[in-house]
mmCIF file of the N, C-alpha and C atoms, coordinates in Angstrom:
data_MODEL
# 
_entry.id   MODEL 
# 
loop_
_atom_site.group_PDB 
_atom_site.id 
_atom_site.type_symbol 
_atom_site.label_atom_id 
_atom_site.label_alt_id 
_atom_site.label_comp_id 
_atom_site.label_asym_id 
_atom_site.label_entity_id 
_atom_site.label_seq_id 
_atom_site.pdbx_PDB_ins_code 
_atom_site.Cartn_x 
_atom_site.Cartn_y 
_atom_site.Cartn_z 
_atom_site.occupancy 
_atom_site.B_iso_or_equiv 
_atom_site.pdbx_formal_charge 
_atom_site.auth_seq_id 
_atom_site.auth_comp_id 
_atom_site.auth_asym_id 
_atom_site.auth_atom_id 
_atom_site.pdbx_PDB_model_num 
ATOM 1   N N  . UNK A 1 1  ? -18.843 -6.241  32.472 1.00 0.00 ? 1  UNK A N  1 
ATOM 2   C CA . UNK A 1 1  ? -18.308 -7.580  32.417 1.00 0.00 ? 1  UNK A CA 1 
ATOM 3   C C  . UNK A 1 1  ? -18.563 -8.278  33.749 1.00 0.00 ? 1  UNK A C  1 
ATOM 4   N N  . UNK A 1 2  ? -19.123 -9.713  33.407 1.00 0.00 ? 2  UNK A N  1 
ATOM 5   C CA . UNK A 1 2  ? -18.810 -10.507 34.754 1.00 0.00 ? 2  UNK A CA 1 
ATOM 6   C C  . UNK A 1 2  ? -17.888 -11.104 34.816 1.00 0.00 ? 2  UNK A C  1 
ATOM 7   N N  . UNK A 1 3  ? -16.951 -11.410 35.757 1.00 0.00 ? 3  UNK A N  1 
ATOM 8   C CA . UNK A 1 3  ? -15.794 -11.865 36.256 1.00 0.00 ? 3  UNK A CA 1 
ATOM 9   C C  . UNK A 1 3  ? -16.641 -13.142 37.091 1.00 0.00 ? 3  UNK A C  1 
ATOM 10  N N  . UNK A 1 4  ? -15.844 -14.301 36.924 1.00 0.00 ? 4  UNK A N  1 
ATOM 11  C CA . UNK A 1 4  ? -16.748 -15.490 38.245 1.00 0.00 ? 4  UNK A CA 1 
ATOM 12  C C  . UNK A 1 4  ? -15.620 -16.831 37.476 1.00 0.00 ? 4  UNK A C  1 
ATOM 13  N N  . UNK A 1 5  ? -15.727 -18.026 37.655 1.00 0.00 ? 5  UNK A N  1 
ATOM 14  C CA . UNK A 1 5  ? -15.105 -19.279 37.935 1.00 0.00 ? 5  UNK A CA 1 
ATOM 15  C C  . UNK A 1 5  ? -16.076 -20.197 38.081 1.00 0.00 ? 5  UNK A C  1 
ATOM 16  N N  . UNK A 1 6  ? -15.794 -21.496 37.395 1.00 0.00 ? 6  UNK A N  1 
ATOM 17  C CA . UNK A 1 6  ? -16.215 -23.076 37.639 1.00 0.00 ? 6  UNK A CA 1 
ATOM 18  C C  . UNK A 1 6  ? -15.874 -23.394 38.288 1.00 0.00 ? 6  UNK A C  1 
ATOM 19  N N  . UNK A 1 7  ? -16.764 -24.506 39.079 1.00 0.00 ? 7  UNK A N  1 
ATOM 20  C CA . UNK A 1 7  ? -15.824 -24.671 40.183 1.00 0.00 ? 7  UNK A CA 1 
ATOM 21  C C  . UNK A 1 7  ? -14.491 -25.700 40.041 1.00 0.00 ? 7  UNK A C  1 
ATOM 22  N N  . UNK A 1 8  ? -13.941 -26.063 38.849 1.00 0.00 ? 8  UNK A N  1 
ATOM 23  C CA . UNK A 1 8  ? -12.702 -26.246 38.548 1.00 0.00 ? 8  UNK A CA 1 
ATOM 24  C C  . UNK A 1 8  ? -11.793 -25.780 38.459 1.00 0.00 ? 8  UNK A C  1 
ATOM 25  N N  . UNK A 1 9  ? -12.379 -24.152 38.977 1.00 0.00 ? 9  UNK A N  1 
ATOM 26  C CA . UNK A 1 9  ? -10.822 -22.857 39.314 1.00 0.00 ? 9  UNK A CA 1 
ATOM 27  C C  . UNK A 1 9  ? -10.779 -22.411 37.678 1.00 0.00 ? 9  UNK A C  1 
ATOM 28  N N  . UNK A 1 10 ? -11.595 -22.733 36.540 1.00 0.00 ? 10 UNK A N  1 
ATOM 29  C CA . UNK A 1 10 ? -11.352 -22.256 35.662 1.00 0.00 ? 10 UNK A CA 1 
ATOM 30  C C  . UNK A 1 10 ? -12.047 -20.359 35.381 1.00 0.00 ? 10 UNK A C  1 
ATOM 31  N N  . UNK A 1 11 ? -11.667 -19.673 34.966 1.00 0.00 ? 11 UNK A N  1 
ATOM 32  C CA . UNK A 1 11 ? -11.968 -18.197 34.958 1.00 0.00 ? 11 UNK A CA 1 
ATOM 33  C C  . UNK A 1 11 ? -13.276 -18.546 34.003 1.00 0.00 ? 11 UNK A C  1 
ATOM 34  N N  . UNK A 1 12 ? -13.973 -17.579 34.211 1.00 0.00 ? 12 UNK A N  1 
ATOM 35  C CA . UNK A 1 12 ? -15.295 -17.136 33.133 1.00 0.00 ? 12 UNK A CA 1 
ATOM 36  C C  . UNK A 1 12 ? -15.603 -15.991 33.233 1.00 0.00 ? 12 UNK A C  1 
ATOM 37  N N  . UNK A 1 13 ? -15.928 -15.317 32.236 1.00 0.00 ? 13 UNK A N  1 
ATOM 38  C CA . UNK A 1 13 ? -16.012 -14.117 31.465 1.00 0.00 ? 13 UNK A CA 1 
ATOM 39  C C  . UNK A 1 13 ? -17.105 -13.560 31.142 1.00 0.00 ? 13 UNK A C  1 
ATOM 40  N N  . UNK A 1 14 ? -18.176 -13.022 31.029 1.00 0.00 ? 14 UNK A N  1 
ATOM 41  C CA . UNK A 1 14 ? -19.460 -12.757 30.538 1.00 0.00 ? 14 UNK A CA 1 
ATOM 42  C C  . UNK A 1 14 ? -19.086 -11.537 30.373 1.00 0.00 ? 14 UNK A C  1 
ATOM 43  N N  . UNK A 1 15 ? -19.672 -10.970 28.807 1.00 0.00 ? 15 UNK A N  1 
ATOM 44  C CA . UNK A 1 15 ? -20.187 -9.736  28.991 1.00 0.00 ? 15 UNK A CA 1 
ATOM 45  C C  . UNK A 1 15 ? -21.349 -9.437  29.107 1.00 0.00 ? 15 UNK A C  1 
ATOM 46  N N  . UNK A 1 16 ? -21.374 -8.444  30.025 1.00 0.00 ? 16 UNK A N  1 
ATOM 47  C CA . UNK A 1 16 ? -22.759 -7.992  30.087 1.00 0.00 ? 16 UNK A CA 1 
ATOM 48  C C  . UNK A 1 16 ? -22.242 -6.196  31.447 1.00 0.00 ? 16 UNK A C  1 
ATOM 49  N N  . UNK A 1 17 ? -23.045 -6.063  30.528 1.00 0.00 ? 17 UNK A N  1 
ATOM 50  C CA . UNK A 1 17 ? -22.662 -3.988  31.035 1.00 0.00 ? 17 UNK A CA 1 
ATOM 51  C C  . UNK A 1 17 ? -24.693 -3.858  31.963 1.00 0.00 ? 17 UNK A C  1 
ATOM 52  N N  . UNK A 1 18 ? -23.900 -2.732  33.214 1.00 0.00 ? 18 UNK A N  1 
ATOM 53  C CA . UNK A 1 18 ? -25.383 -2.436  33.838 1.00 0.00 ? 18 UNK A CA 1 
ATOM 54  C C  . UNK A 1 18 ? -26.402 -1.864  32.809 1.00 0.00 ? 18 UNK A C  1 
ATOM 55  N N  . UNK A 1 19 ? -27.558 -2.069  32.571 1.00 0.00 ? 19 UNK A N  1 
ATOM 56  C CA . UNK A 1 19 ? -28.926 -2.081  31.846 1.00 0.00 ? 19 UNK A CA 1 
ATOM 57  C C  . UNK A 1 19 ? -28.827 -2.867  30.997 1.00 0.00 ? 19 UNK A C  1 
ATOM 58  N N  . UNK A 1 20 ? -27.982 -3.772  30.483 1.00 0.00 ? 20 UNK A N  1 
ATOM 59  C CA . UNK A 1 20 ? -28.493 -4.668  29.656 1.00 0.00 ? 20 UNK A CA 1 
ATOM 60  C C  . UNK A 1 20 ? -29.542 -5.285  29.879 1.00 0.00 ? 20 UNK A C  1 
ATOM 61  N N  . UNK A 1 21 ? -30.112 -6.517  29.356 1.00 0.00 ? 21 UNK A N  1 
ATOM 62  C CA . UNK A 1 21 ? -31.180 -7.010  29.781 1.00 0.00 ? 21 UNK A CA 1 
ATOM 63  C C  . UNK A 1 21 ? -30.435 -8.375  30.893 1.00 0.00 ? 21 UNK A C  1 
ATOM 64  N N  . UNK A 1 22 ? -31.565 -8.289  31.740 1.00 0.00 ? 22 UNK A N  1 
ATOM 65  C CA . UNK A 1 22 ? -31.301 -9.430  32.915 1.00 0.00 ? 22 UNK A CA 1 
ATOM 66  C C  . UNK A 1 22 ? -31.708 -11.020 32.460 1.00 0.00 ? 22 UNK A C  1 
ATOM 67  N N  . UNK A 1 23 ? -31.269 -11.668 33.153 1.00 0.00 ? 23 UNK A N  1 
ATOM 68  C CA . UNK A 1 23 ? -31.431 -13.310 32.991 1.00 0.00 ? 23 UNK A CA 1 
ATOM 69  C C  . UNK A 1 23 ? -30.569 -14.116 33.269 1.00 0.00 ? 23 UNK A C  1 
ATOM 70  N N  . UNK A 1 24 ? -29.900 -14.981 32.371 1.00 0.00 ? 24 UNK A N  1 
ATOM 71  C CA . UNK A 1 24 ? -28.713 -16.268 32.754 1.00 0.00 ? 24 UNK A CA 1 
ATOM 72  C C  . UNK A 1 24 ? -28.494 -16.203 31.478 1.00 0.00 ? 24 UNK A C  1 
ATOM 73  N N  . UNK A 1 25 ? -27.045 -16.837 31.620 1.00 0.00 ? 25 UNK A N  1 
ATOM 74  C CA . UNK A 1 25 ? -26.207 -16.735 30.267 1.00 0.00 ? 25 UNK A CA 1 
ATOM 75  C C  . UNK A 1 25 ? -25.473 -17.774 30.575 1.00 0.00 ? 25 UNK A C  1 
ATOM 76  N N  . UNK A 1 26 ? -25.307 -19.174 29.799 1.00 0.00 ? 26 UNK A N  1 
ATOM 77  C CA . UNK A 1 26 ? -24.851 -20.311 29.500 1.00 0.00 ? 26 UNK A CA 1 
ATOM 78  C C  . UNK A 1 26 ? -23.462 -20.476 28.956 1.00 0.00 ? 26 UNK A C  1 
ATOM 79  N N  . UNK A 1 27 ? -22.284 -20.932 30.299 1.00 0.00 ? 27 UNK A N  1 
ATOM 80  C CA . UNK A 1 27 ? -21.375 -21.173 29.303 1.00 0.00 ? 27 UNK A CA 1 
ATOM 81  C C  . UNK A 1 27 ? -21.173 -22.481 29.675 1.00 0.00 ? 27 UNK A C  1 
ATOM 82  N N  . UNK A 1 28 ? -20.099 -22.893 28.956 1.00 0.00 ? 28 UNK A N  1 
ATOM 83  C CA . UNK A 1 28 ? -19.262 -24.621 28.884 1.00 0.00 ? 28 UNK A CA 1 
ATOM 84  C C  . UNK A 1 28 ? -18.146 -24.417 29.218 1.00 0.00 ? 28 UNK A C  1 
ATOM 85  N N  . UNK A 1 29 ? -17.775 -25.059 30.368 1.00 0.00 ? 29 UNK A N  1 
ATOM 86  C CA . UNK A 1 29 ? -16.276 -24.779 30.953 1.00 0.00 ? 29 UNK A CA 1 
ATOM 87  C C  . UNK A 1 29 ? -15.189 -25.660 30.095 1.00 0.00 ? 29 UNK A C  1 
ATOM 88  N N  . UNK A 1 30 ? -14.322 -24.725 29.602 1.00 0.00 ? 30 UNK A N  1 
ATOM 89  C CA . UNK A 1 30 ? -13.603 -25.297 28.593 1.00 0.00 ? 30 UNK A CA 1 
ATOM 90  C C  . UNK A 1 30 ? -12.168 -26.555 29.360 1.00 0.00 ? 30 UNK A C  1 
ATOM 91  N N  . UNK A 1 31 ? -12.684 -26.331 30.442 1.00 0.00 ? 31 UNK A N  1 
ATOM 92  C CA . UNK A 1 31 ? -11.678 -27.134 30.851 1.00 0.00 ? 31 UNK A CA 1 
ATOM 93  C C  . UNK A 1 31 ? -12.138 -28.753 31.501 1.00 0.00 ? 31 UNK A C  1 
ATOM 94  N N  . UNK A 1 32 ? -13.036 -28.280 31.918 1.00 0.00 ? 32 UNK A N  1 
ATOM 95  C CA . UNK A 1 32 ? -13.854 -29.531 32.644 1.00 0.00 ? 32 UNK A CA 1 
ATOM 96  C C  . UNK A 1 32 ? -15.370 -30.436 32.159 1.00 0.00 ? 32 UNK A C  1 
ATOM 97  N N  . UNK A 1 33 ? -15.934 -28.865 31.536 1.00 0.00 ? 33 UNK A N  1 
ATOM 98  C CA . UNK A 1 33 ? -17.106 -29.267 30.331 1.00 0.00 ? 33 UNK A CA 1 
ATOM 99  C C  . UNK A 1 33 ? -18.281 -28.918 31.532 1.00 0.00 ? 33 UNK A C  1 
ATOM 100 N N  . UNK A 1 34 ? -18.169 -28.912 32.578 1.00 0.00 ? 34 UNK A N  1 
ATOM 101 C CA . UNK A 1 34 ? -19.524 -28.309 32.891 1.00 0.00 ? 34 UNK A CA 1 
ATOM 102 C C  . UNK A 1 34 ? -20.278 -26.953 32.673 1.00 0.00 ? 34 UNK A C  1 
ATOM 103 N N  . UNK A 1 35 ? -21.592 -27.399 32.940 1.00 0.00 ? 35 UNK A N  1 
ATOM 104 C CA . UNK A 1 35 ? -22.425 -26.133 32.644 1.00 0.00 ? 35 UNK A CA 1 
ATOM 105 C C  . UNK A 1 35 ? -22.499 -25.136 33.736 1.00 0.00 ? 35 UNK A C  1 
ATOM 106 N N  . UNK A 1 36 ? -21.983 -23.544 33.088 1.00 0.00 ? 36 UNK A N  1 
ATOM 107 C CA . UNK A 1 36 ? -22.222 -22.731 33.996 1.00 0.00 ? 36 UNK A CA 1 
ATOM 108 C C  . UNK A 1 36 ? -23.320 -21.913 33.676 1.00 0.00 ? 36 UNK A C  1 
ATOM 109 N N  . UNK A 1 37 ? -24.341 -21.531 34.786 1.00 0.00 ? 37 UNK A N  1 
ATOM 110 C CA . UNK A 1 37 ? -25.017 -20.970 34.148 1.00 0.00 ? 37 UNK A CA 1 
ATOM 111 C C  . UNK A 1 37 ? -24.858 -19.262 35.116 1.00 0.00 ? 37 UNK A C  1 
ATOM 112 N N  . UNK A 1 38 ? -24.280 -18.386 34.559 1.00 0.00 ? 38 UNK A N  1 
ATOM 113 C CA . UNK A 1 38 ? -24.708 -17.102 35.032 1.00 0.00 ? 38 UNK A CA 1 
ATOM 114 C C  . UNK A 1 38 ? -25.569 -16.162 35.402 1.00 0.00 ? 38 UNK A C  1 
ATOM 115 N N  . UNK A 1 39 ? -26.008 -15.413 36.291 1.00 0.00 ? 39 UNK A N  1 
ATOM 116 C CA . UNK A 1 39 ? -26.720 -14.658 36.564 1.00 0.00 ? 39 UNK A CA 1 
ATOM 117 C C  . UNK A 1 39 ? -26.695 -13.175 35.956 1.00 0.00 ? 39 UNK A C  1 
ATOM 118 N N  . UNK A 1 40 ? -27.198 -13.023 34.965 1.00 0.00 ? 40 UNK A N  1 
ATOM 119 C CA . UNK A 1 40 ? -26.997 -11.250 34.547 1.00 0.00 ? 40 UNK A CA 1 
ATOM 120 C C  . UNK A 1 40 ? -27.670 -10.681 35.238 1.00 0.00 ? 40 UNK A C  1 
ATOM 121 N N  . UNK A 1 41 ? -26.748 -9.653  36.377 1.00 0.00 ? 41 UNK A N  1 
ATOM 122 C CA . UNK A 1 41 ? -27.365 -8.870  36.838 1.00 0.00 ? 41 UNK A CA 1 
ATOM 123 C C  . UNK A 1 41 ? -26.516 -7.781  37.686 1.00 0.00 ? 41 UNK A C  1 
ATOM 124 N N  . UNK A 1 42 ? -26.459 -6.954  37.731 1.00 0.00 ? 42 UNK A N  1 
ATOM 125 C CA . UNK A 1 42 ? -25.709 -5.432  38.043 1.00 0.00 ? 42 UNK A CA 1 
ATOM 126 C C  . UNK A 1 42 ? -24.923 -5.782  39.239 1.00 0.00 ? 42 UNK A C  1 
ATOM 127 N N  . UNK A 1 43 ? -25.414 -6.574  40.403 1.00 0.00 ? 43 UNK A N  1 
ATOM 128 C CA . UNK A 1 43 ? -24.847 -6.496  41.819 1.00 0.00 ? 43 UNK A CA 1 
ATOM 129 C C  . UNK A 1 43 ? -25.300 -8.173  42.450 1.00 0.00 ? 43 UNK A C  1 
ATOM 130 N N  . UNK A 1 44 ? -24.421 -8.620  42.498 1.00 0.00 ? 44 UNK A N  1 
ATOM 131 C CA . UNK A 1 44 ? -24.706 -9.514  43.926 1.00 0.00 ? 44 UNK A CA 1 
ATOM 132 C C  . UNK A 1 44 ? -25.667 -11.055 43.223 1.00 0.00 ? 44 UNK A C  1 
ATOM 133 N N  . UNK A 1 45 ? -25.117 -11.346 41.572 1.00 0.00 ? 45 UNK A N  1 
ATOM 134 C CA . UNK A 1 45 ? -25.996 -12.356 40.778 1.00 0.00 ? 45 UNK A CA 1 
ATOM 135 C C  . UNK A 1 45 ? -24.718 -13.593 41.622 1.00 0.00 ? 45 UNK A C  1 
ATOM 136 N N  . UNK A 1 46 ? -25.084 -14.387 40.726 1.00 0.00 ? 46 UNK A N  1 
ATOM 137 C CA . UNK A 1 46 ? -24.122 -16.154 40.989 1.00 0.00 ? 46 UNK A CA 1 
ATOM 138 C C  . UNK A 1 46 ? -24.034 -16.610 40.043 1.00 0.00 ? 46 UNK A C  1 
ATOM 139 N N  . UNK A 1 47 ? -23.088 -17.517 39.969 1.00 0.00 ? 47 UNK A N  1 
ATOM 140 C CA . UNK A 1 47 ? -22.872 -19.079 39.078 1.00 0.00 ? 47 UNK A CA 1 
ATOM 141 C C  . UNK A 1 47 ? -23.037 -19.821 39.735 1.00 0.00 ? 47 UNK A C  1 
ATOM 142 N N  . UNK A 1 48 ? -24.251 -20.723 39.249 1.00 0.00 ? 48 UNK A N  1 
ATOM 143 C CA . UNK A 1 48 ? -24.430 -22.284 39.045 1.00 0.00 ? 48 UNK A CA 1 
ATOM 144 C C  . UNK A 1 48 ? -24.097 -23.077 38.260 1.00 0.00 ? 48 UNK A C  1 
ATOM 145 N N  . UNK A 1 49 ? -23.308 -23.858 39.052 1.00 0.00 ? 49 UNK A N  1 
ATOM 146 C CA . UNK A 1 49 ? -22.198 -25.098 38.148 1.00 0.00 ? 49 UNK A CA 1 
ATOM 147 C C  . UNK A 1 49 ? -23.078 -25.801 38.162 1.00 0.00 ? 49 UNK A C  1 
ATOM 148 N N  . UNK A 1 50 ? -23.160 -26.969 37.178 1.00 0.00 ? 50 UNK A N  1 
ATOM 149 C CA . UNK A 1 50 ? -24.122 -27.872 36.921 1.00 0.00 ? 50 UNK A CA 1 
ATOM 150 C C  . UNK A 1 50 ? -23.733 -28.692 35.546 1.00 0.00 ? 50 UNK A C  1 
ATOM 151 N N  . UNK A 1 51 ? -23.656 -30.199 36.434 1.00 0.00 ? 51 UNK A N  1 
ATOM 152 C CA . UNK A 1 51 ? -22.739 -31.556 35.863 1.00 0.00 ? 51 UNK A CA 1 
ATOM 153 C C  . UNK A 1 51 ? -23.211 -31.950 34.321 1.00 0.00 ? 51 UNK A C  1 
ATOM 154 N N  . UNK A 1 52 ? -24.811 -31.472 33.749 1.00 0.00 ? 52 UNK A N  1 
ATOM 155 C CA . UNK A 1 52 ? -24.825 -32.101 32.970 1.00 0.00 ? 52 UNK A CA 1 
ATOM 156 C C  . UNK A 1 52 ? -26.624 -31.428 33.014 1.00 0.00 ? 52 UNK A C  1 
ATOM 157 N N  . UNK A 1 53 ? -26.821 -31.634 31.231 1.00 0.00 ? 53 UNK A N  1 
ATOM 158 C CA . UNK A 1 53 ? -27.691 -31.299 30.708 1.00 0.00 ? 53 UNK A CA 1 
ATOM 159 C C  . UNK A 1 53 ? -29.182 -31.526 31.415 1.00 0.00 ? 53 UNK A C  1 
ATOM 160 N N  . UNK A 1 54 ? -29.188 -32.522 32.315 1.00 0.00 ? 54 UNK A N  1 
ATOM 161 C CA . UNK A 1 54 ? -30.214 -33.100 33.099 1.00 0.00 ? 54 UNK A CA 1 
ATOM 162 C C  . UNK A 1 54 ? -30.700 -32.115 34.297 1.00 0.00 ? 54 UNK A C  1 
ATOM 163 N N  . UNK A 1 55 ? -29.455 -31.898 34.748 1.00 0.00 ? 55 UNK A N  1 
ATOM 164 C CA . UNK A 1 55 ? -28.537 -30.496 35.828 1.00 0.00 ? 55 UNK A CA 1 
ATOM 165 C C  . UNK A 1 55 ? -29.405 -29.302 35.226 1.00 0.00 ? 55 UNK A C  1 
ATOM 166 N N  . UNK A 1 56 ? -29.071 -29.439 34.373 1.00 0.00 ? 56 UNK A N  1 
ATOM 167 C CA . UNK A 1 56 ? -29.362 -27.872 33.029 1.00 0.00 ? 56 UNK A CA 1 
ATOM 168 C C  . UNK A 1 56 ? -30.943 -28.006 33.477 1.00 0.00 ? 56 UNK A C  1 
ATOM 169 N N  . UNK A 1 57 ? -31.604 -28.876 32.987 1.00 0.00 ? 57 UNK A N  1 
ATOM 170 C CA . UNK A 1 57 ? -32.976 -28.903 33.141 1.00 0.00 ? 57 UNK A CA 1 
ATOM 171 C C  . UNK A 1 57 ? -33.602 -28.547 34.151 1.00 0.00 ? 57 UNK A C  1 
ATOM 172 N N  . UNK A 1 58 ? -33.395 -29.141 34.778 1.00 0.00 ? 58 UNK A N  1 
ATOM 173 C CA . UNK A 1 58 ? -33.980 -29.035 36.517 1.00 0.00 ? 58 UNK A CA 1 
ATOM 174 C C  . UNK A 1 58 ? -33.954 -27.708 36.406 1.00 0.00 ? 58 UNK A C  1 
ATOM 175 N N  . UNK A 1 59 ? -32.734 -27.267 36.407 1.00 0.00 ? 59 UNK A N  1 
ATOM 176 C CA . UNK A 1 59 ? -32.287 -25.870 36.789 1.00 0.00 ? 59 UNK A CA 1 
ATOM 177 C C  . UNK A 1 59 ? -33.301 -24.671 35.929 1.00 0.00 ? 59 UNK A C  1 
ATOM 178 N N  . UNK A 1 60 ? -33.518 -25.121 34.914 1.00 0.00 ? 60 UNK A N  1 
ATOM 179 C CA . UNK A 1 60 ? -34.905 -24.088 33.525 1.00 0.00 ? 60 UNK A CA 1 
ATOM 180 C C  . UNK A 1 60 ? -35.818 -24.388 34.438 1.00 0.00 ? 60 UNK A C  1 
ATOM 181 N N  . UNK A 1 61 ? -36.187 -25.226 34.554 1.00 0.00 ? 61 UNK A N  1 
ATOM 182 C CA . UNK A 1 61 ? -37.645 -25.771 35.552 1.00 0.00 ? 61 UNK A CA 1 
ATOM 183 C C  . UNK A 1 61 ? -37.814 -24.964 36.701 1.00 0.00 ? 61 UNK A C  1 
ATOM 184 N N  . UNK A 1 62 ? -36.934 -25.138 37.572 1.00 0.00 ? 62 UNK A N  1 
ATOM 185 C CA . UNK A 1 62 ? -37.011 -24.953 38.862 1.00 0.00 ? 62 UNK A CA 1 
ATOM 186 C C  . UNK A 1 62 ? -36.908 -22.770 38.737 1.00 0.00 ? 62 UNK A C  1 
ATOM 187 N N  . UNK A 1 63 ? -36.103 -22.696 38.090 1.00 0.00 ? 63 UNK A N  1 
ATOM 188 C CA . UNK A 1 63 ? -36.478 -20.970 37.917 1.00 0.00 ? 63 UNK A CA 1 
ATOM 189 C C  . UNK A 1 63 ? -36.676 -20.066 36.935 1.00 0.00 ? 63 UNK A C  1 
ATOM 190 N N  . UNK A 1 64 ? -38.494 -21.567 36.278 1.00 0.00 ? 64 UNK A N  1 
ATOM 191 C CA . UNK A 1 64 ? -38.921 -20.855 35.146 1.00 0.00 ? 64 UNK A CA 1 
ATOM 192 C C  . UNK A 1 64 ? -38.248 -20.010 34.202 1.00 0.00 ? 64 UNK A C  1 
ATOM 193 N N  . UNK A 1 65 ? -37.216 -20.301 33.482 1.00 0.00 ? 65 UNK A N  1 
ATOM 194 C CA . UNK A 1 65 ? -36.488 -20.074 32.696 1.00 0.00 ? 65 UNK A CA 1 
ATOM 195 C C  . UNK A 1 65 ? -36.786 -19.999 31.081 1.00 0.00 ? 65 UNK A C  1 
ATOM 196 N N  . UNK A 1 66 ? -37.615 -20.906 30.641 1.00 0.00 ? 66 UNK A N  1 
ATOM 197 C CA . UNK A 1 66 ? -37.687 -21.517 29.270 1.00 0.00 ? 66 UNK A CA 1 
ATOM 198 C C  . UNK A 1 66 ? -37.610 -20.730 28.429 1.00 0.00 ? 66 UNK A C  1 
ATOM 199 N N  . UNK A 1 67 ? -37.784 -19.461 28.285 1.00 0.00 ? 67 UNK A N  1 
ATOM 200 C CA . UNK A 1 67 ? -38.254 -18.642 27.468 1.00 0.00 ? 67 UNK A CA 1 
ATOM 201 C C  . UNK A 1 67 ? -37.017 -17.216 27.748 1.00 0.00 ? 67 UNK A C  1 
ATOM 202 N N  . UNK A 1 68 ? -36.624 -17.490 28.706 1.00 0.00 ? 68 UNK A N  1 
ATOM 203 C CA . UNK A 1 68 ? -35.665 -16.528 29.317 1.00 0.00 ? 68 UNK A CA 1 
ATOM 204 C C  . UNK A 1 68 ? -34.039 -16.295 29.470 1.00 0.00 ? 68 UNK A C  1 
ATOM 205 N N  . UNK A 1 69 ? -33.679 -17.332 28.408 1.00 0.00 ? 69 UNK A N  1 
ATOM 206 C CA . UNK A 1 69 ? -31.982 -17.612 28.328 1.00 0.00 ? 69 UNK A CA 1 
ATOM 207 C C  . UNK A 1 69 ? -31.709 -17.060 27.059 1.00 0.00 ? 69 UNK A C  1 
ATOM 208 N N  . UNK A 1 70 ? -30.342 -16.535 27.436 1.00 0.00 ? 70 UNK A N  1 
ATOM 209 C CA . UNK A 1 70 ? -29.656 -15.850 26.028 1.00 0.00 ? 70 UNK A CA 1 
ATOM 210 C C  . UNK A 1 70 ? -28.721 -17.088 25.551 1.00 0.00 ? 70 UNK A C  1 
# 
């Protein structure tokens, strides 16, 4: 499990167990509505908060993503 927060102090949850497969995992902060996007990965990944679908984009772009989100 990942344990991490929006930066609206709201909690977020991911599952994901060591060897799963790696990438980013998309949630919607149920409190504020932004996009979080997670890092799957065993040790030492991040959340990137990000205001809005435009946000979202850049963000696929910028770390070749397209093909690579669960």
């Amino acid at each position: 499990m990942i344990f991490t927060e929006c930066s609206c102090g709201e909690s977020i949850i991911v599952a994901y167990e060591c060897g799963d497969k790696m990438g980013y995992y998309r949630t919607n902060c149920k409190k504020c509505g932004k996009i979080a996007m997670t890092e799957l990965t065993s040790m030492w990944g991040e959340t990137t908060i990000l205001n809005n679908e435009k946000e979202l984009e850049e963000f696929i772009k910028e770390k070749g993503l397209r093909n690579k989100l669960r």
